[in-house]
N, C-alpha and C positions, 0 to 999 in steps of 0.2 A: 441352455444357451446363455452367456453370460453376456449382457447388453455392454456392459462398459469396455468388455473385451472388443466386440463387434464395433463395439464406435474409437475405440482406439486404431483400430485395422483399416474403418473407412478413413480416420484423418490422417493416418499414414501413407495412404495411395498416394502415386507420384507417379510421373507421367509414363515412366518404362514399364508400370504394373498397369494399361489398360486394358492387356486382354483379362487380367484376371476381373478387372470392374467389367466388362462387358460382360463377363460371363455370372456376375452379380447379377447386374442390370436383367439379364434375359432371361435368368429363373425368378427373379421378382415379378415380371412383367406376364411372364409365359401363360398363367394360369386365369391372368383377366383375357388375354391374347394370345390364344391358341395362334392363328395363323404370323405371327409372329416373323420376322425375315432377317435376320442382321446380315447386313453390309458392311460393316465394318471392316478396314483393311489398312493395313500399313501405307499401300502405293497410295489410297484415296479413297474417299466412298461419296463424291458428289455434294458432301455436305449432310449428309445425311448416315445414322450408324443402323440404323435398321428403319424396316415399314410394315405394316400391316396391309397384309395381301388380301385382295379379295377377285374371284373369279368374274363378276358380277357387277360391279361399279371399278370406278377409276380410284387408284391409291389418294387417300387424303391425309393420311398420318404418317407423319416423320418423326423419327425417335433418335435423339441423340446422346450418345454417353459421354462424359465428359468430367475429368477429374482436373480442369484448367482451375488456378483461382482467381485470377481475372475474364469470371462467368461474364459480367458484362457483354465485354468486347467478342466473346465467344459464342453467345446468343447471335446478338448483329450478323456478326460474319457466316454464322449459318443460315440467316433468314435469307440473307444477302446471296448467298451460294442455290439455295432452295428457290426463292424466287427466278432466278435467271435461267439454273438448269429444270427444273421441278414445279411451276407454277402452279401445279395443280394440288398441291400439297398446304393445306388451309390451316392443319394442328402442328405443330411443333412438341413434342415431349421432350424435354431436357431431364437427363436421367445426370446428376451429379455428386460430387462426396462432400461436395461443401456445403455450409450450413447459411441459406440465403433466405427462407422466409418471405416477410414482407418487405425488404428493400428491393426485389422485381414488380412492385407494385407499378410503380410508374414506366416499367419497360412492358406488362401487358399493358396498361393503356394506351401506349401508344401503337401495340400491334392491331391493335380492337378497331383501331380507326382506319386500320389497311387491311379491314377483314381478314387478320390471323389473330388466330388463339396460341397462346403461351399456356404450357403445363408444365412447371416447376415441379419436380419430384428431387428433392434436396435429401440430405445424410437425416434428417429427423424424419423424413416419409418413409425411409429405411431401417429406421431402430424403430418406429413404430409398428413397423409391419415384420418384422424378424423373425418371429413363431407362429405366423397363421397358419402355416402349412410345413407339410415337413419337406417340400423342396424350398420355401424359403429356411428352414431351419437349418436344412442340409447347405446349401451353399452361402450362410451365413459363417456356417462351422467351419468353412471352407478355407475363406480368406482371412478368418481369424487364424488359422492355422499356418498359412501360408504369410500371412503379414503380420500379425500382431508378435505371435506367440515368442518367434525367432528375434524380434525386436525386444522383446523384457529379456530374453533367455541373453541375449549380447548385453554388449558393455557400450552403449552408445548412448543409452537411458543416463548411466553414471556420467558419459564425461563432458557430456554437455550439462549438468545441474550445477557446476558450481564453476567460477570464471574468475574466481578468487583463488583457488586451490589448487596446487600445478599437482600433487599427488593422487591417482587413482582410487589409492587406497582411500585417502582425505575423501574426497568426494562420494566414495561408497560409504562412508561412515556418514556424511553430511546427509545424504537423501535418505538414509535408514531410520536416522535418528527424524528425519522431516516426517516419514511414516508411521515411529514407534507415537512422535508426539500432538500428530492428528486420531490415531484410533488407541490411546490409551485415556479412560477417564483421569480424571486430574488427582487424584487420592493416591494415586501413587508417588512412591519417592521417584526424587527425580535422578539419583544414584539409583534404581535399580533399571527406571525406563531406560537409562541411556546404555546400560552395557546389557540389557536385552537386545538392545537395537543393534548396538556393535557386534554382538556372536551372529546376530540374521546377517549382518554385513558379509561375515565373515563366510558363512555358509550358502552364501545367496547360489551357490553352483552345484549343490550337493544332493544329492537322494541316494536311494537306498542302494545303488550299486558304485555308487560316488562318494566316499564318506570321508572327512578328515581329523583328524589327531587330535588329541587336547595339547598337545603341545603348538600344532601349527595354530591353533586360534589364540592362544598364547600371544603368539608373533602376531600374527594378523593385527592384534587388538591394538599391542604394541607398536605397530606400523602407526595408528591413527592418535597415537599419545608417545610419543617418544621421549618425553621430560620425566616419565614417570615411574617409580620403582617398580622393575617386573615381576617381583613377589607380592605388592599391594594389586597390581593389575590381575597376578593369578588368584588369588583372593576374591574379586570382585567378581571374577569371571565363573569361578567352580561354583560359588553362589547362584547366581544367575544359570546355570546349566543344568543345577540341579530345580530351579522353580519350574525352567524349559520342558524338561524334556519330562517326556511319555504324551504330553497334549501339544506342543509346539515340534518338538525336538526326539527323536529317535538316538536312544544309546547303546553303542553295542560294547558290554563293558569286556568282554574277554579283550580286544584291542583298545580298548578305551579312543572308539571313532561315532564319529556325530556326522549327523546329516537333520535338516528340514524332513519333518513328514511331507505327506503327498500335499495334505489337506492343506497345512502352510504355504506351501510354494503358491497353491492355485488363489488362497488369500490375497497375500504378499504382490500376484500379479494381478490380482482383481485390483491393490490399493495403487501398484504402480501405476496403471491404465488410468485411474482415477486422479492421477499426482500429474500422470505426464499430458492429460485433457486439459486438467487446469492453464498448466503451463503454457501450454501450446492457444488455451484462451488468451491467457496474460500477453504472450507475443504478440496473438494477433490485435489486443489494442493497443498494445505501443505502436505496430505499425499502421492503425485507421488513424491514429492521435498525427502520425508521422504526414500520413496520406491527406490532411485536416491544413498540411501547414502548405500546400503546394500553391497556395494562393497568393503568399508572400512572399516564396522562396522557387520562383517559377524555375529554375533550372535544376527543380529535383527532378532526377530522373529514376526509375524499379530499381537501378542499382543503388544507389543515393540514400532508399527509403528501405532497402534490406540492412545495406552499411549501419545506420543512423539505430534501426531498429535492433542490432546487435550488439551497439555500442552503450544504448542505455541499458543492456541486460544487462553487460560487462560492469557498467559503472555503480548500478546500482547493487549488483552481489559486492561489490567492495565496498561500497558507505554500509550497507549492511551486515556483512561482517567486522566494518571497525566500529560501527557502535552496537554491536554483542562483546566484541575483546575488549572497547572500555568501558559496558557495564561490569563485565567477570572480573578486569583487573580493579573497576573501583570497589564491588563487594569483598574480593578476598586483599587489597590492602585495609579498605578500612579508607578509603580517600575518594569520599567522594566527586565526581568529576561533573562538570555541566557537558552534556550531550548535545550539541549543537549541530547544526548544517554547514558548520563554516569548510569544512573538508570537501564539502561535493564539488566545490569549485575544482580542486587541485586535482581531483577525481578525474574529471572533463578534462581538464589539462593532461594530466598524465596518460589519458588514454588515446588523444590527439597526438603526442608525443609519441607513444608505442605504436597507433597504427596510424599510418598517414593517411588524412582524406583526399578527396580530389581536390584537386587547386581551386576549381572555380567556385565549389560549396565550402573550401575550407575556413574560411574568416566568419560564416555565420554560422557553424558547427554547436559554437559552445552556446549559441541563444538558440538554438531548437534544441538541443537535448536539455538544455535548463526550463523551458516551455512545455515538454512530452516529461520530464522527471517532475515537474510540478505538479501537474495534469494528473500525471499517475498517481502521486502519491496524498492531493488532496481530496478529488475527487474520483476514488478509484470505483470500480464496479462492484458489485457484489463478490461476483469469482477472483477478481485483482485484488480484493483485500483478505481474503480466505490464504490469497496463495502467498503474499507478502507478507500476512502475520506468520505463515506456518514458518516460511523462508527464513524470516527475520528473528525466529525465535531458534529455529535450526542453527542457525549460526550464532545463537547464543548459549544455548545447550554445551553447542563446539567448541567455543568459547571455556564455558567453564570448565572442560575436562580439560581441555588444555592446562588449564591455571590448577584444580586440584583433583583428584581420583573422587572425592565423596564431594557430589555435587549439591547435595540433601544439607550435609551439615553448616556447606559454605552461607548457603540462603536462609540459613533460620533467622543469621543474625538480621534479616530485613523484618520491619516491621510489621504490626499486619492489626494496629489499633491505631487511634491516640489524635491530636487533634490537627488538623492542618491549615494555616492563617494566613489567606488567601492576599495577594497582590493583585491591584489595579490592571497589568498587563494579561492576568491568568481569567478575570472576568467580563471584560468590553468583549470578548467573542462571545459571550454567551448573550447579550444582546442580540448582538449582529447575527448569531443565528436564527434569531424570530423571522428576516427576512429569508432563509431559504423556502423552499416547499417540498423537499424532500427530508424526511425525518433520519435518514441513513449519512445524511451530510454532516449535521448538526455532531460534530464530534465531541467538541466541548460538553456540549448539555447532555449529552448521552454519557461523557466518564463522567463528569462529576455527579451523576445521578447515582451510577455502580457506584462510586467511591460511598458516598453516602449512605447507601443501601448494604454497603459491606461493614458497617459499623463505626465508618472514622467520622468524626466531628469536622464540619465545616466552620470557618472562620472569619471572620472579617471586621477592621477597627473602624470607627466614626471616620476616622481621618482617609480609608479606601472611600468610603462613600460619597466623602466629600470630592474625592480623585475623581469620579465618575460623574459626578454633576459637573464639574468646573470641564470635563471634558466633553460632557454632554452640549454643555454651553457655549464651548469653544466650536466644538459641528456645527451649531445651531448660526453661528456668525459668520461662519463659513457658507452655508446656504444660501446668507443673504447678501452675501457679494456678490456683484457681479465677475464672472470668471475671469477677468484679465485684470481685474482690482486684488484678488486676492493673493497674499506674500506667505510665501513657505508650505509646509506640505500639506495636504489633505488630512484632515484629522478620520484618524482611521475609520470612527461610525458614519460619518458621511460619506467616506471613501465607498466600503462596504451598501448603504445604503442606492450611492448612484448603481455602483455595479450590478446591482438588482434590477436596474430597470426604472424605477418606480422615479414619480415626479417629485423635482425638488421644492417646489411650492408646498409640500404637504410632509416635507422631512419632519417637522415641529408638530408636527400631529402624531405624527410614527412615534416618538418621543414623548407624548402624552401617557403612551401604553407603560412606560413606568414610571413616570413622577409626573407630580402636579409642579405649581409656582408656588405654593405657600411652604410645606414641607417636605421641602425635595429629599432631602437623605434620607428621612424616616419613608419616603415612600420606595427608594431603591432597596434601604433595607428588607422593608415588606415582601417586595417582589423576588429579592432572592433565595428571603426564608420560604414563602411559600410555593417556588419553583423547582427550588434546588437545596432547601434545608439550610442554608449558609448561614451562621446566626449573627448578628453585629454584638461586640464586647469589646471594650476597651483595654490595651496592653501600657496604658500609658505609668501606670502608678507600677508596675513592673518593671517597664524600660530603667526610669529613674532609681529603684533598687542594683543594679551592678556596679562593680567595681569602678569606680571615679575615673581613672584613669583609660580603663575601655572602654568609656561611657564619652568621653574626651576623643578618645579617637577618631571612632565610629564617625560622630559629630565632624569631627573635621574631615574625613576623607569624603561624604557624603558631600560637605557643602563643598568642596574641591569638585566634585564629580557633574553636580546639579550647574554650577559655575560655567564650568569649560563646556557644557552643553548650551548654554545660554551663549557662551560667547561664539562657537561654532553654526549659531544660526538655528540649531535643533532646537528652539524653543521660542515661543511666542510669548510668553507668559509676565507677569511683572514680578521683581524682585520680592514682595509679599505672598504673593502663590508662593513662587520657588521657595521661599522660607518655610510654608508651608510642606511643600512635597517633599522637603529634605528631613522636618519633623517625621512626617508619617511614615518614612522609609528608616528612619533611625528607631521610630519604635515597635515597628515591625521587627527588626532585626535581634533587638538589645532585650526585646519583649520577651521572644520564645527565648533567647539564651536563659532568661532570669528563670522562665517558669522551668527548665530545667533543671534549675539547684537542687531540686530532694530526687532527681530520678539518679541513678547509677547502673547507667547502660554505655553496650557502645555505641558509637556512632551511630549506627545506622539500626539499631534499637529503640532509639529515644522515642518520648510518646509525641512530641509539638514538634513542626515543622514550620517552615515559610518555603510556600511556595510562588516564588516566581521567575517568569521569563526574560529579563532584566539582566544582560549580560555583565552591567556594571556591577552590580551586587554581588557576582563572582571576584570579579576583577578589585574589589574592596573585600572581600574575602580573605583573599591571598595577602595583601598587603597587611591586614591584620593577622597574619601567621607570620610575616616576614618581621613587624614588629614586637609582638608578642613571644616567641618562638616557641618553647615547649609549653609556656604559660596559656597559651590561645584555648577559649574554648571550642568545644566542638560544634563544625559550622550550622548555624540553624537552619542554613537553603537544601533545597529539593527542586528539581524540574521536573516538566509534565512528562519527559519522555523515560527519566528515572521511575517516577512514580507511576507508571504504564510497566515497565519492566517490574516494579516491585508485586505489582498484582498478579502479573503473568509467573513469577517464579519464586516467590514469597509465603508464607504463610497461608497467606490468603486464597493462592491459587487453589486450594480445598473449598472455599465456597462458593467459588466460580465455574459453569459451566462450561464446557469445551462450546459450544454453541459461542458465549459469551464473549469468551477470549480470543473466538476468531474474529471478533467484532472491534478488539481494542483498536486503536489508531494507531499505525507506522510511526506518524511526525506533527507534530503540532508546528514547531519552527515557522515550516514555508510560508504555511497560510497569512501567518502574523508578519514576518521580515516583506513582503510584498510592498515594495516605493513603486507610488507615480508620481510625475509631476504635477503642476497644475492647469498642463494643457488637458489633461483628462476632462478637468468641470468642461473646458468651451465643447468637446467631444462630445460630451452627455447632452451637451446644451442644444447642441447643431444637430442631432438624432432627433431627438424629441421635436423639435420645431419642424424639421422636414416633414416628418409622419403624423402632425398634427390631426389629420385627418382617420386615420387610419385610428378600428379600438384599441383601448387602452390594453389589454394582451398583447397585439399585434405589437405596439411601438415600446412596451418592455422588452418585449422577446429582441426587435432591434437594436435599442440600446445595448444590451447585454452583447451581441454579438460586436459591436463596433468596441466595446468596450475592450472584449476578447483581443480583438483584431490590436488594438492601441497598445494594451498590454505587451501583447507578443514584441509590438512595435518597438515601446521603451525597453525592454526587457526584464525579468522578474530578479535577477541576481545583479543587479546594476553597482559601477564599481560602489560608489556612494554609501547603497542600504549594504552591502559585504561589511566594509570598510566602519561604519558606526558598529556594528555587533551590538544593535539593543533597542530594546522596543520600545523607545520613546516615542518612536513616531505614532502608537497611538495616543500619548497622553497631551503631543503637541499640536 
């Protein structure tokens, strides 16, 4: 009996299959409760789906089946129905296909106090118990048969997985390749993973009395790559058909017709069952995220919160397949691109536009699906980040076959050594993670750890360090204002610091944990070499080697950029700092060009990088190509979300585990673009004072929430933090 099949089957009941769940229910039960009775009926059964009889005493158990998912209200209404007709009836057994656990904790307590017992027997009482007997085995086989199997065996699996893809075919090629690239170790090419996965596409209907053509898979393949020559596609394919077949793949060469063995189908549906669980996790916490916001948003109504929940599926397979199409097109030009979040806005827009909400929800649409898109994609769950890395790499997979047939040779040119020279905007998280407590959060210190551990050189000049103190300093001034004294934004470590909960009185303690007052930079140094390997070395006597004339530019477009920041308010600082931060961003930049003079790679081969999240530093990029033209060097920047993609499908992906890389992060972006104002401090300030009394757990824990609440309030995509595109806000 295959469990993942069986629990596909229970999470597909729906309300027109109850008799087949009752008739679950009553072979499960039968064998502890022989005298067993169901009542169960269409016209009505009192509230009650079955009893346990006895000649001898009065009935006390009542057993109800029940595939609702709002169990709640469906518990009440039978205690409620039970009590009135059935008084005498003390146990309730709730026999259900949804997975409830301990959030009925607090609905037995309070049956306890009206002398009833509640018995939860939930879809995990049921895959627990699935082979104890061979009538529970039997009528497990049952409904597998009858629900699950007929559900992989259709095309309903394909066409709901993708919301991006209006083609069938697209979408069978999309979720094939999502399964070739969760159960293949990573050592394989990624040109062969992927048109193994396309011929299972292609064959997904086929066995031994159903077989088809090398010609029709031919087309088939062709359906899912239409740009591409169908004599290199047949090439690709007869290769792969010949690795297939006799262990995957059955050939009958007199007709030269193919089909799936037995053995593969029953696979293939063991891994769909396991692909379509996930997913159907993922749904269901977009919709509790949804169900989370009904306290701001009172006139959500279950239609409201299914709509809403559809909409961030929709939104989110389309940012996620336009940044796989512009990682593939920046690999195979050769240009690299900054991968940003600026799109999700237009996302939301555009999918407002294509489906109309209701009027009354309609104006606060795009700040809850930007609230539940945040939520998800920062702090997602174990199973949410499994299923968004697989997703998000599927549609980059897709991605590159679209762009070229050999997906293996496009990625070599990424690098997979060499040194990377770390920005101010890419390290202040890695603080600010010391305050979580869960270690699954901490995304920052967890890649730059793999980074490190995969062989590349961490980096960092005097002049970032100094970035981190003057910033440390600048939080530290911010604390000690009073909340209605202080001018301009939250410096982001204090931002992050209040959101934690914790008291502001002891911010400057917290900040003890990596630097002292006498040598501060040599102690932030310290702490990141021995955390994170990060080593401090100076690029200064390098910057100053380049050509005088790009060494001129750089220099003015820089202090042009630092300037207009200062005069649009983003900056607190004095004209001395800024002289300073335009040095250390000019030799960061001018730094890594220099040390690349003896290599002779391309682009996106080179050994020295600069990474950072500094949208201006793109935006000064460009302009030095527009001035420069074919004379430009090649750009020294990299982003986190580039270099996440580079390990996932680079060189490197050989020394990373599949474990590993379902672990990398979706999006670094959101976490960092997050603006509030500075009604936030009095918010923090007014929490903590109310619950004074209450322990210090107790009034983080509050804090955090009202934090939450305020958040949602301002909004996370505010026109303002869009509109800047750049992470000043943590350095000001």
């Amino acid at each position: 009996m295959n469990i993942k099949l069986f629990g596909l089957a229970l999470d597909k009941l729906r309300s027109s299959d109850w008799e087949h769940f009752e008739k679950l229910a009553s072979s499960f039960l039968l064998a502890d409760f022989p005298s067993l009775r169901t009542m169960a009926n269409p016209c009505g059964d009192g509230g009650r789906d079955a009893e346990l009889f006895s000649c001898k005493t009065n009935q006390t158990v009542a057993i109800q089946y029940s595939v609702a998912k709002d169990w709640k209200s469906k518990i009440n209404d039978t205690i409620k129905r039970l009590q009135e007709k059935f008084p005498d009836r003390k146990i309730l057994i709730y026999m259900t296909n949804q997975v409830i656990g301990a959030q009925a904790d607090p609905l037995r307590s309070d049956f306890m106090k009206k002398s009833l017992i509640l018995d939860i027997r939930d879809r995990n009482w049921f895959l627990e118990r699935h082979n104890i007997d061979d009538l529970k085995i039997s009528a497990a086989e049952e409904i597998v048969d009858t629900i699950a199997r007929p559900y992989l065996i259709g095309e309903q699996i394909i066409e709901k997985k993708s919301y991006s893809l209006t083609s069938q075919e697209a979408r069978a090629a999309l979720l094939y390749l999502g399964l070739q690239w969760k159960d293949n170790v990573t050592e394989k090419g990624l040109t062969k993973l992927s048109y193994e996965a396309l011929i299972r596409a292609s064959l997904r209907h086929t066995n031994s009395e159903k077989r088809i053509k090398r010609e029709r898979i031919y087309e088939n393949v062709q359906q899912y790559l239409p740009s591409t020559n169908i004599e290199i596609i047949k090439r690709y394919i007869d290769n792969a058909l010949a690795r297939l077949t006799k262990r995957y793949i059955r050939h009958w060469q007199k007709y030269d017709e193919f089909c799936l063995t037995h053995e593969e189908v029953l696979r293939i549906n063991d891994k769909l069952a396991d692909y379509e669980l996930e997913e159907n996790q993922f749904t269901e916490e977009i919709r509790e995220n949804c169900i989370l916001l009904r306290e701001e948003y009172t006139k959500l109504s279950e239609k409201d919160v299914s709509d809403i929940t559809l909409r961030v599926k929709r939104i989110l397979n389309q940012f996620l397949l336009d940044r796989g199409e512009s990682f593939a097109s920046s690999v195979i030009s050769g240009d690299l691109k900054l991968i940003g979040f600026d799109k999700l806005r237009d996302f939301i827009f555009n999918d407002i536009e294509q489906h109309n909400p209701k009027e009354n929800i309609a104006y606060k649409i795009p700040d809850i699906i930007s609230e539940i898109v945040f939520k998800i994609l920062t702090e997602p769950t174990d199973i949410t980040q499994k299923y968004l890395r697989c997703l998000s790499d599927s549609y980059t997979l897709f991605a590159f076959l679209r762009e070229t047939p050999d997906v293996q040779s496009a990625t070599k040119k990424l690098f997979s050594h060499g040194e990377i020279w770390l920005d101010t905007t890419v390290l202040l998280p890695l603080f600010a993670e010391t305050l979580l407590d869960c270690d699954s959060q901490k995304r920052f210190s967890w890649l730059f750890r793999m980074i490190s551990d995969a062989g590349v050189s961490l980096k960092i000049t005097p002049g970032v360090a100094t970035e981190i103190i003057t910033h440390m300093n600048h939080s530290a001034a911010c604390a000690r204002y009073k909340p209605f004294e202080w001018k301009g934004r939250i410096p982001f470590l204090y931002l992050q610091y209040l959101k934690s909960g914790r008291n502001p009185s002891k911010f400057y303690i917290w900040l003890e944990l990596f630097r002292g007052n006498e040598r501060p930079e040599d102690d932030i140094a310290d702490y990141l070499k021995q955390n994170f390997k990060i080593v401090r070395k100076s690029l200064k006597e390098q910057s100053m080697s380049v050509e005088r004339k790009l060494r001129w530019a750089v220099e003015r477009l820089w202090a042009e950029a630092h300037k207009n920041r200062r005069s649009n308010g983003q900056l607190n600082f004095d004209e001395e700092i800024t002289n300073q931060l335009i040095q250390h961003d000019v030799e960061n930049y001018l730094g890594v060009i220099a040390l690349r003079n003896h290599e002779e790679q391309s682009e996106f081969g080179y050994k020295y990088w600069w990474l950072t999240m500094d949208s201006i530093s793109w935006q000064i990029r460009d302009k030095i190509k527009e001035e420069f033209k074919e004379k430009t060097p090649p750009s020294p920047l990299i982003s986190l979300d580039f270099l996440v993609n580079n390990f996932a499908f680079g060189p490197n992906r050989k020394t990373i585990s599949r474990n590993i890389e379902q672990r990398l992060p979706i999006m670094f972006d959101l976490y960092i673009f997050e603006f509030l104002p500075k009604e936030f401090l009095e918010i923090a300030k007014n929490v903590r004072e109310e619950n004074q009394e209450l322990p210090e757990h107790v009034i983080r824990r509050k804090v955090r929430d009202a934090c939450d609440k305020a958040r949602r309030r301002f909004g996370y995509f505010t026109k303002q933090g869009l509109e800047d595109g750049n992470m000043f806000s943590l350095l000001g």
